[in-house]
C-alpha positions in Angstrom: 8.1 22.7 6.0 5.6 25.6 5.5 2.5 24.3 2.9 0.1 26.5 1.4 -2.2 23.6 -0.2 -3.3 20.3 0.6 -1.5 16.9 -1.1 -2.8 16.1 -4.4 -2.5 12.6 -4.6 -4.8 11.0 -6.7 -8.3 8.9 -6.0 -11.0 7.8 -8.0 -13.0 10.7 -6.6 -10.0 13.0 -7.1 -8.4 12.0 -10.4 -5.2 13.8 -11.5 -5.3 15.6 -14.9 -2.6 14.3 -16.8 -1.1 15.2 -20.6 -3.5 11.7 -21.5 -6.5 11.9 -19.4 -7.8 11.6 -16.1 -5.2 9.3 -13.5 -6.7 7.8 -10.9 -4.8 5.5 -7.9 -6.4 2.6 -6.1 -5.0 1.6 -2.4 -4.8 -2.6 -2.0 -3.3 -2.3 1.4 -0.7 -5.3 1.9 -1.0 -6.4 -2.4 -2.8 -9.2 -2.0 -5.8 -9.4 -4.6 -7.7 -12.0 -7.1 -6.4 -12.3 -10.3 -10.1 -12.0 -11.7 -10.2 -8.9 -9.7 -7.2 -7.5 -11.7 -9.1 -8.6 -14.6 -12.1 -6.7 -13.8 -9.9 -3.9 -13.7 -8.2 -4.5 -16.9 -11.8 -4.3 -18.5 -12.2 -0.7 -16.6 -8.7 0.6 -18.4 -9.8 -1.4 -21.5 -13.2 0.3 -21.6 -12.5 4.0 -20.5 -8.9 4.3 -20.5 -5.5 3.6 -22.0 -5.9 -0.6 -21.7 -3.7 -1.3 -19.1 -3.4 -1.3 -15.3 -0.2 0.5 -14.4 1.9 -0.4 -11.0 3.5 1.9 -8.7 5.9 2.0 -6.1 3.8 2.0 -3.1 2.3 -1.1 -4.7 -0.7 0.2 -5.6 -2.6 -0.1 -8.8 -3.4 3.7 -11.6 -5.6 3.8 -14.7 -4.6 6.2 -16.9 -6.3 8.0 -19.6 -9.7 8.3 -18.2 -12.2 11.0 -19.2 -13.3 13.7 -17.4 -15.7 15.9 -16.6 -14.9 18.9 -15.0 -12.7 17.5 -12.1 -14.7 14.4 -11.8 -14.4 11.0 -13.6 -17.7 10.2 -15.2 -20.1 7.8 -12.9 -20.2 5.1 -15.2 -16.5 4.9 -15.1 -16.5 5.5 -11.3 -19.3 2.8 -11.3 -17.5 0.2 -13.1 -14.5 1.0 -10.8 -16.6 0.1 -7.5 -17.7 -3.1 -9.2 -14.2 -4.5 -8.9 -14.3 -4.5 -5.2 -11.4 -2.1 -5.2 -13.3 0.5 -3.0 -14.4 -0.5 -0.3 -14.0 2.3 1.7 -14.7 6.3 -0.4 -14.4 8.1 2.6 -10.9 6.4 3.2 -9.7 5.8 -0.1 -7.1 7.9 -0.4 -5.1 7.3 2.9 -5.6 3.3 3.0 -1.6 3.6 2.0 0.0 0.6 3.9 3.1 -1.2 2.3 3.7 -4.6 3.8 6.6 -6.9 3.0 4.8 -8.9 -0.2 5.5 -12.7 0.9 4.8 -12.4 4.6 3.0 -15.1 5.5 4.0 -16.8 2.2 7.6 -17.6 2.8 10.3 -16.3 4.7 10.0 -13.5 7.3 9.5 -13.6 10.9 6.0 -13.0 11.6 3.1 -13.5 9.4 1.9 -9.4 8.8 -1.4 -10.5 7.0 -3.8 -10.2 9.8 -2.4 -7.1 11.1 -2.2 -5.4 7.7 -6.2 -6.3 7.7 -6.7 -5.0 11.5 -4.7 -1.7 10.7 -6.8 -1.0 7.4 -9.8 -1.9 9.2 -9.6 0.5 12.4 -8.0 3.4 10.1 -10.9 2.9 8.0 -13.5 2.9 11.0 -12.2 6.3 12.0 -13.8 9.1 10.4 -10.8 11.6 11.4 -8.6 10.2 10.0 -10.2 10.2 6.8 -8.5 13.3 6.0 -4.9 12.2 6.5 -2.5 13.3 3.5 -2.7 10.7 0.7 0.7 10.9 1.0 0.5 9.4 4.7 2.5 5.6 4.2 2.5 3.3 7.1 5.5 0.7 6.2 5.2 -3.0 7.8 8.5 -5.2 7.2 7.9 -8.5 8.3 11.8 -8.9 9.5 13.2 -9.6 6.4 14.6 -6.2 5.8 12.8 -5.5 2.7 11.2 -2.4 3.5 13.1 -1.4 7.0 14.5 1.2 5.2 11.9 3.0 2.9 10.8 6.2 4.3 7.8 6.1 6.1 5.4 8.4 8.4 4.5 5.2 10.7 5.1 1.6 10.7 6.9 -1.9 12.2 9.5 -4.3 11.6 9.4 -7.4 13.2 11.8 -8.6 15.6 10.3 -12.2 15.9 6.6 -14.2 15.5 5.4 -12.1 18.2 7.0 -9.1 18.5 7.8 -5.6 16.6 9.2 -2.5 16.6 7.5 0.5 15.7 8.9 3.2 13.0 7.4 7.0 13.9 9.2 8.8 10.8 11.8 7.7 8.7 14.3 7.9 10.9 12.9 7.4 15.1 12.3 4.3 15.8 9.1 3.9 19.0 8.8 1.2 21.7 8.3 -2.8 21.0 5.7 -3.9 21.5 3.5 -7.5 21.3 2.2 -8.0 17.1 -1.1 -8.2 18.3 -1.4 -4.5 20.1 0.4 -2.8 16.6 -2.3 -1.9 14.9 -4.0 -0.3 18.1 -0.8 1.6 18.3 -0.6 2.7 15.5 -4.1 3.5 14.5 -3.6 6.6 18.0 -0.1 7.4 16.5 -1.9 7.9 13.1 -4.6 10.1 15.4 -1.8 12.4 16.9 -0.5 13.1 14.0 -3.7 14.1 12.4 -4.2 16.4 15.9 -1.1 18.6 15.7 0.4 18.0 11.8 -1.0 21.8 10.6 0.0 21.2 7.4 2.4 19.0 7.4 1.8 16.3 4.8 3.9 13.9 7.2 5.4 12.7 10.7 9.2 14.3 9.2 8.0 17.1 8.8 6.6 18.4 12.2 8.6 20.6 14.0 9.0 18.7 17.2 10.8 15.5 16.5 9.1 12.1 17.8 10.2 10.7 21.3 12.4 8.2 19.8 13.7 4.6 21.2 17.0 2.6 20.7 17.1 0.8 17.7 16.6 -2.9 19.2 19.4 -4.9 18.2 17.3 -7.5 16.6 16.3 -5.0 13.7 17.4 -6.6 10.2 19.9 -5.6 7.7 18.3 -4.0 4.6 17.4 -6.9 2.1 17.5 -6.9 -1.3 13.9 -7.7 -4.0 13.9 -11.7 -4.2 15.1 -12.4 -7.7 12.7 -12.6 -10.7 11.3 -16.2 -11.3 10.1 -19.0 -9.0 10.6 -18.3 -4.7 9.8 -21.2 -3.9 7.3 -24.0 -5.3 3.8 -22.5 -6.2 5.3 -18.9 -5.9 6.9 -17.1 -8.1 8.1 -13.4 -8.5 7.4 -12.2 -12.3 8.7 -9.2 -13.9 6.5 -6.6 -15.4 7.8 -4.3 -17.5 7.9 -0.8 -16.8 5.4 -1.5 -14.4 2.4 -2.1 -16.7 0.1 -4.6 -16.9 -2.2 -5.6 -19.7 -4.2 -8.9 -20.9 -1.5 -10.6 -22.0 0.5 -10.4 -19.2 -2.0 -11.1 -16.8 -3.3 -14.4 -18.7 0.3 -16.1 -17.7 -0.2 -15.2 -14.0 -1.9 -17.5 -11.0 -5.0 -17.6 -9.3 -3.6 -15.2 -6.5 -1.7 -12.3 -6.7 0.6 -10.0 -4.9 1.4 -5.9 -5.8 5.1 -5.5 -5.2 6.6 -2.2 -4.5 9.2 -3.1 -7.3 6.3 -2.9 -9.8 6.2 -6.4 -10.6 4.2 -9.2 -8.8 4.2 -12.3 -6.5 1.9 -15.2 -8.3 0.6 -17.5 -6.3 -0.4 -21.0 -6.8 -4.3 -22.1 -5.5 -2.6 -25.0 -2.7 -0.5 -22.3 -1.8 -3.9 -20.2 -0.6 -5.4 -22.9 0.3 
């Protein structure tokens, strides 16, 4: 696909102008955050924007209805943003996009994806090249439930068992298996070659030249279904939020712990079940 611009996807340094204001998106690779981090963040929206902390699809967190000046959002707002802990990394925040299944390592699944989601965002975010990935770029990681195996993705894994995965290049190739612990090594240089020869394409579908693709292993899941609304299992529980946005109210009902879905609800979490 031929592109004449770059992505447009929004950041707190590169807000979107929408109808009510500034919009600006804020990666939490894998979900997991502190409820009094999302409250933090409520203050923010309450403060400068519309109220409320609005959920996407990639599970990922907007405020809406920001100010702006010129193409900016004001430093205090930007300010008050960075006190939440939700940016970490400027230089990377628009392309720390990774999607993981929400209760690996919580219950169910085969392999526990929390420390490789942390290793992946980690070496991504210690390589300055890669900085300037689309923000469209989405790494996928299905912990071998099925949940995510088949969203569309540029690069990501399913697992196969505690110690294994597959990799995903594209939606649709599937790479080598490979041991859990050399994935996000992989697929930190796969993220690398893409950025060498992608032009402008915004991702892995697009490029001309297909991927060298592998066999599906037989071991891949079935697609899987959202868990139902209400409790998992005991100290976990799956809550609904409508139309994907959050404000005091909800969030006052919710537990210590909390999970981003890509459903645009969220997984609460008990403290013993952190602990």
């Amino acid at each position: 696909m031929e592109r004449t611009r770059g992505d447009l996807c929004p950041g707190v340094f590169r807000p979107w102008p929408a109808d009510d204001g500034a919009l600006v998106r804020l990666r939490i690779p894998g979900g997991h955050l502190a409820r009094t981090t999302l409250s933090a963040l409520l203050d923010v929206a309450e403060t400068y924007g519309d109220g409320r902390v609005h959920l996407t699809k990639r599970a990922n967190l907007q405020l809406r209805a920001l100010p702006m000046d010129d193409d900016s959002v004001p430093a205090e707002a930007v300010d008050a943003i960075r006190t939440t802990g939700l940016l970490p990394h400027p230089d990377h925040e628009l392309v720390r996009n990774l999607l993981v299944s929400p209760l690996t390592g919580l219950h169910g699944g085969r392999a526990d994806l929390r420390p490789v989601t942390t290793e992946l965002d980690e070496r991504i975010c210690a390589t300055p090249s890669l900085a300037k990935l689309p923000g469209r770029f989405l790494l996928v990681l299905d912990d071998g439930r099925g949940d995510l195996v088949d969203r569309l993705c540029d690069l990501g894994l399913v697992a196969l068992d505690a110690e294994t995965v597959q990799l995903r290049i594209g939606s649709t190739h599937w790479g080598p298996v490979v041991p859990l612990h050399e994935a996000a090594a992989r697929l930190t240089g796969l993220a690398r070659a893409f950025q060498q020869v992608r032009d402008n394409a915004w991702h892995v579908d697009e490029l001309p030249v297909p991927p060298a693709s592998h066999d599906a292993d037989p071991h891949q899941p079935a697609a899987s279904d959202p868990p139902a609304y209400g409790e998992v299992v005991d100290g976990i529980t799956h809550v609904e939020v409508p139309d994907g946005v959050l404000d005091r109210t909800t969030l006052e009902a919710l537990g210590e712990h909390l999970v981003v879905t890509p459903w645009k609800s969220l997984i609460s979490i008990a403290p013993q079940v952190v602990e």
